[in-house]
N, C-alpha and C positions, 0 to 999 in steps of 0.2 A: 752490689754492683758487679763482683766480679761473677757473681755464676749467672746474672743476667747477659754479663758480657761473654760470657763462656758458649751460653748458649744459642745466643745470635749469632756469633761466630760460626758456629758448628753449623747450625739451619745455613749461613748464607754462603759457606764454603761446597756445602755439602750439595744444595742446590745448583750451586755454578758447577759443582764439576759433573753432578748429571746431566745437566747441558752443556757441556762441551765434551761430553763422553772421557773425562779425565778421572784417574786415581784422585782421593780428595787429598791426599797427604803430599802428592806432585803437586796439586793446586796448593796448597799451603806452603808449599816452599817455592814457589813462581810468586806467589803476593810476597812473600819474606824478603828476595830477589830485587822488588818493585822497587822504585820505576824501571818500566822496562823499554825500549825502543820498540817501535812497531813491526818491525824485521824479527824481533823477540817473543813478542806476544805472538805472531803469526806461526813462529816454528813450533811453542811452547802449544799450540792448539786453542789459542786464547781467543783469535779473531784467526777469519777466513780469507779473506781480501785483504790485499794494500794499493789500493787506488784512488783515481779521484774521481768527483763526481760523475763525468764526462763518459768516464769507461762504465760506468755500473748499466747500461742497458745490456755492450758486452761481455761481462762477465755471465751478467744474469742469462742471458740468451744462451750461451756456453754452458753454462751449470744444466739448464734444461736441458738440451741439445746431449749433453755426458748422461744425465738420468735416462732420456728415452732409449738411447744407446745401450746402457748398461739392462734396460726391460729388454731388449729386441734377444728373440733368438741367436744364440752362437753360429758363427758361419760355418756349412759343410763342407771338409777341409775335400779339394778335389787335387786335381792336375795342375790346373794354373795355379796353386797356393805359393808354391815356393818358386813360380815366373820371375822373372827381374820384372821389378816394379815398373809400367808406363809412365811415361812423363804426363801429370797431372795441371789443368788449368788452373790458377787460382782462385780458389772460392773465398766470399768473404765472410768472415765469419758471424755466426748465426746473431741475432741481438732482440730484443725484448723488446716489446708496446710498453712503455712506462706511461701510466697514466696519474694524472691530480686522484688526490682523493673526492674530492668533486665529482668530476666526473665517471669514476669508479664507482660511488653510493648507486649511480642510476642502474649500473649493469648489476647489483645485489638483488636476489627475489628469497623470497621466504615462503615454503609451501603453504597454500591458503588451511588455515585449522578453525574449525568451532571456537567459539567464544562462551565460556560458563557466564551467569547471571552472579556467583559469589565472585568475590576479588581478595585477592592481599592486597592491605594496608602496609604501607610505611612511614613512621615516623624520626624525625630524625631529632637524636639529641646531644649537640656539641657543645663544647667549652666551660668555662667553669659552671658549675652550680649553687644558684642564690634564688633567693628570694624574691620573688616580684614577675614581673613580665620578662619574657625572654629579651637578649637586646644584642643587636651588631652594629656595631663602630662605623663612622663612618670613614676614618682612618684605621690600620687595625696596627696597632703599637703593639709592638712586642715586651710588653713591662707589665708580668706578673701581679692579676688582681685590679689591673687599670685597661690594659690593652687588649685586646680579643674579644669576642663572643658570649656570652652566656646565656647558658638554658634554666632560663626562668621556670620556678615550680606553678607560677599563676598560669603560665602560658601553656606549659604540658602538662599539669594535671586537668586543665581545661578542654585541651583538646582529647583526652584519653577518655572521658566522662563524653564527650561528641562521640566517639569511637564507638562506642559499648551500645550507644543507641541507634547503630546502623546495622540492621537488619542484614545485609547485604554482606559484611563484614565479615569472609567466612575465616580469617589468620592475620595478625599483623608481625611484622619486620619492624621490630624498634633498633635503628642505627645507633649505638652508643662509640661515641669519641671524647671522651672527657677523663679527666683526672682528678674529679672531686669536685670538695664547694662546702656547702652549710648542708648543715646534717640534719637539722629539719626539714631543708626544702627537698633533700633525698628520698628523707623519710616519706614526707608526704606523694613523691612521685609512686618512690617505690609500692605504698598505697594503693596506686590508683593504678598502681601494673597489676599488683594481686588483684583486685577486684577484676580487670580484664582478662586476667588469666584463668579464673577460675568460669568460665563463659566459655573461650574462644584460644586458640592455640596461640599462645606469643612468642614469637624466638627475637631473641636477643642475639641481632649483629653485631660485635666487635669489631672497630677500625684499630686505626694507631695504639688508643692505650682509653682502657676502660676500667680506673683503679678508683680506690676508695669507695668515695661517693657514685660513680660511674659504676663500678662493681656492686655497692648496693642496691640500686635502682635497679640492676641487672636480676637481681637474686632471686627473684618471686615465677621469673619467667619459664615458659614451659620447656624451654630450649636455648642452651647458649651455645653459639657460634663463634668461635675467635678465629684468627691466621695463626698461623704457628709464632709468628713474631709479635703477635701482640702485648702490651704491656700492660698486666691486670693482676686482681688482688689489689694488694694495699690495704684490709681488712684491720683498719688502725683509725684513730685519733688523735687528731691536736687542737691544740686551741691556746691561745697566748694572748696575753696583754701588754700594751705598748705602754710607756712609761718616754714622759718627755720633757720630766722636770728638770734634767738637766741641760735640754735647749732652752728654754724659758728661763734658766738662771743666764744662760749666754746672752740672750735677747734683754736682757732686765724688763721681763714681764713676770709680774706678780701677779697670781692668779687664787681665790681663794673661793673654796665649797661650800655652802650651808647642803646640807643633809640633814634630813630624817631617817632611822630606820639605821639599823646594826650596818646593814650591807647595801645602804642608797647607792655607795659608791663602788661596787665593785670593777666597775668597769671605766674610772675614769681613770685619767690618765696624767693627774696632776702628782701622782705620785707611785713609789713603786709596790706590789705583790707584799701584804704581810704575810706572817706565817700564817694566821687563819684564812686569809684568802687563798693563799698558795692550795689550802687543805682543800677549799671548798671549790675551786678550780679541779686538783683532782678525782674529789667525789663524783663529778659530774661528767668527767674525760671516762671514768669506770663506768656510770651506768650508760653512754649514751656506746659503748665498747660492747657493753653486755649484751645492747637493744641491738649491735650488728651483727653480730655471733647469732640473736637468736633468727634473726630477719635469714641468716644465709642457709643455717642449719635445717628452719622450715623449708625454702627453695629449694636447697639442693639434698633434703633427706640425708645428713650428717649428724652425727652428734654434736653438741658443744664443743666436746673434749677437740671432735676431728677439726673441728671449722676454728679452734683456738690455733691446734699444730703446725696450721697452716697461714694465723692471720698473725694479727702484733706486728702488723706496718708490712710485712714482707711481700715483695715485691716479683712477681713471676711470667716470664715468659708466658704467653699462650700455649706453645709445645708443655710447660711445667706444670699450668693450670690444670690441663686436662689430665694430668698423669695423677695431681691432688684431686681429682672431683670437681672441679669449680669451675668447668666446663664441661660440656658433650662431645663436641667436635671440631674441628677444622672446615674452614671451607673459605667460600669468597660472596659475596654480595647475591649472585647468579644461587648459589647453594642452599643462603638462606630463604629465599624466594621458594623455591624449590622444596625446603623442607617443612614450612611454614604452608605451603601445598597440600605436600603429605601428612600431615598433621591436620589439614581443616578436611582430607579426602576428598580434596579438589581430583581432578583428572589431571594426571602428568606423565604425558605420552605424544604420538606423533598426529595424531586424531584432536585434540583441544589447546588450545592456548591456554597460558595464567593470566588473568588482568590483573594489575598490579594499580593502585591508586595513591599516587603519593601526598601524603598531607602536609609537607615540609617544601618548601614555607607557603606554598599556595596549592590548592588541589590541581591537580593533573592526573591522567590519566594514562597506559601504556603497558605494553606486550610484552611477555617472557616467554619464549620460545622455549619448551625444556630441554632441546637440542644446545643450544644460546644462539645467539644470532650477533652480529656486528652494532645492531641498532638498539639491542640493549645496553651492550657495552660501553656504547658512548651514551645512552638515556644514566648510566648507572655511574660513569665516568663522571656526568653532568652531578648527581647528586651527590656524590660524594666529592669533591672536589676543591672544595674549602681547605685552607689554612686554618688547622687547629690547634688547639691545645697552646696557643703563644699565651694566652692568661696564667698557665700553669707551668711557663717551659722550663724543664731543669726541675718540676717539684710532683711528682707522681704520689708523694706520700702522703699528701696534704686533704684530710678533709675534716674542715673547721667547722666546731658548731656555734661558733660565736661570730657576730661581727667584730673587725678588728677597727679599733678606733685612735683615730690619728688625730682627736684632738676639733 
């Protein structure tokens, strides 16, 4: 926790103060200072203006008015320079067209470009990972393993196996935002990424946090993508059994098993972990460990040795990942598009468009300008925009291959 916090830290100080043109170590001690009065923050270089809504046409119209001033030629100093100055009529000062963003979108144009016949694909896949059909809430609770989202392996290994049979299909953009889940239905994604990957170029977009199981399903891909801030790795197991005989003696419910078979009951919950189960719980925490190690070590052409030194639950900034291997690069939504382009040797220039085809949650269709444009931004704004990861929040280390059973 603390060199993940170490690190976010540094990225989000280090950031702010190349946009406000500050020393990062003066910004670190201006946020140490915090809270600050807006008179503070203004002197401090933090913010530009202290005003209200009313005045921002003339500030704005003033800031312009000082830029074109500052472009214009220097004046030729003559005779009249050092005149006593004419008495001046007053002029009011300069002020700005504010417009709705409404009405703004219409004044937008985007140079007419050719259109290719191949497309990138995007697919997107959030929240915990389980088994079954993908599913979102129709309330979305924030209560880990009840509330959120989940990307069903029925649902995306379905659609990826659709994917591989489109001719057309020259890269896809798989969104990953998730924190784990069941380690079969990973497995089985991850699957069905390799089989696409060995076809067709896949890059793997990284949102918020792409650990564990998110990070497995990632690993086969031709390209991963994270933000410098993203929360990935997690290259661990767990797996636990609930134990509820001590509510059942509160409740005076007697509850009794008939079983067949050494190990009928492993998993119920009438009672707690023996030592042989405890054992046989671990055997299986190890090989399904093994089976991630080898899954990432293929992906990302590492050894075991490398992809261990770096897994065992641990937990890594995006900036970190990529410094282990366990990324390619940085970028943003527009990037991977973009390189998932250059990867299928689509055209990406000022002469042809991307088409981009999103298969998440309904097909649609839409434009990437490789300059970017305003209308991608919000097409891409739109797709990612979900509230995620509240199935998982506060548990980034978590990827179970068991279901947990309450009984």
């Amino acid at each position: 926790m603390e060199w993940l916090l170490d690190d976010q830290y540094d990225m989000l100080t280090a950031d702010m103060a190349a946009g406000r043109s500050l020393n990062q170590i003066e910004l670190r001690q201006w946020i140490d200072r915090a809270p600050l009065s807006v008179e503070e923050a203004r002197d401090a270089g933090l913010i530009d203006w202290v005003a209200y809504d009313d005045q921002l046409a003339t500030l704005i119209g003033q800031a312009r008015a000082d830029d074109q001033t500052a472009l214009a030629s220097p004046p030729v100093a003559t005779a009249e320079t050092n005149a006593p100055p004419a008495a001046k009529a007053s002029v009011a000062p300069p002020r700005a067209k504010l417009k709705s963003w409404g009405r703004a979108w219409d004044m937008l144009r985007e140079k007419p470009r050719r259109h290719t016949r191949r497309y990138v694909g995007v697919l997107s896949l959030e929240g915990l990972i389980s088994m079954g059909p993908s599913w979102r809430p129709p309330i979305d609770l924030p209560i880990p393993f009840v509330g959120g989202e989940s990307a069903g392996e029925q649902t995306l290994v379905t659609m990826l196996r659709r994917l591989e049979t489109l001719d057309d299909l020259a890269a896809l953009v798989l969104h990953v935002d998730s924190g784990g889940g069941s380690a079969l239905a990973s497995a089985l994604i991850g699957r069905q990424l390799e089989l696409l990957a060995a076809k067709r170029p896949v890059v793997v977009y990284m949102g918020n946090v792409a650990a564990s199981g998110g990070y497995y399903v990632a690993a086969p891909a031709t390209y991963i993508m994270s933000q410098t801030g993203t929360t990935t790795g997690s290259i661990g197991v767990i797996t636990a059994k609930v134990s509820a005989a001590g509510l059942y003696d509160q409740l005076a419910v007697k509850r009794v098993s008939l079983a067949r078979g050494e190990h009928a009951g492993l998993y119920r919950d009438t009672d707690p972990m023996t030592a042989e189960e405890r054992a046989i719980f671990l055997r299986t925490i190890h090989e399904t460990y093994d089976e991630f190690i080898a899954i990432v070590a293929r992906g990302r052409k590492l050894s075991p040795e490398a992809v261990d030194a770096v897994g065992g639950g641990r937990v890594w900034t995006g900036r970190q990942a990529r410094e282990r291997g366990l990324v390619d690069g940085h970028g943003d939504f527009l990037d991977a598009i973009k390189k998932a382009a250059e990867l299928a040797a689509l055209p990406v220039d000022d002469v042809y468009a991307i088409s981009v085809v999103n298969f998440t949650p309904r097909t649609s269709q839409y434009t990437v300008y490789p300059n970017g444009s305003a209308r991608l931004a919000e097409e891409a704004a739109r797709l990612l925009s979900g509230e995620t990861l509240r199935a998982l929040a506060g548990r980034p280390l978590l990827l179970i291959p068991y279901e947990l059973r309450f009984g």
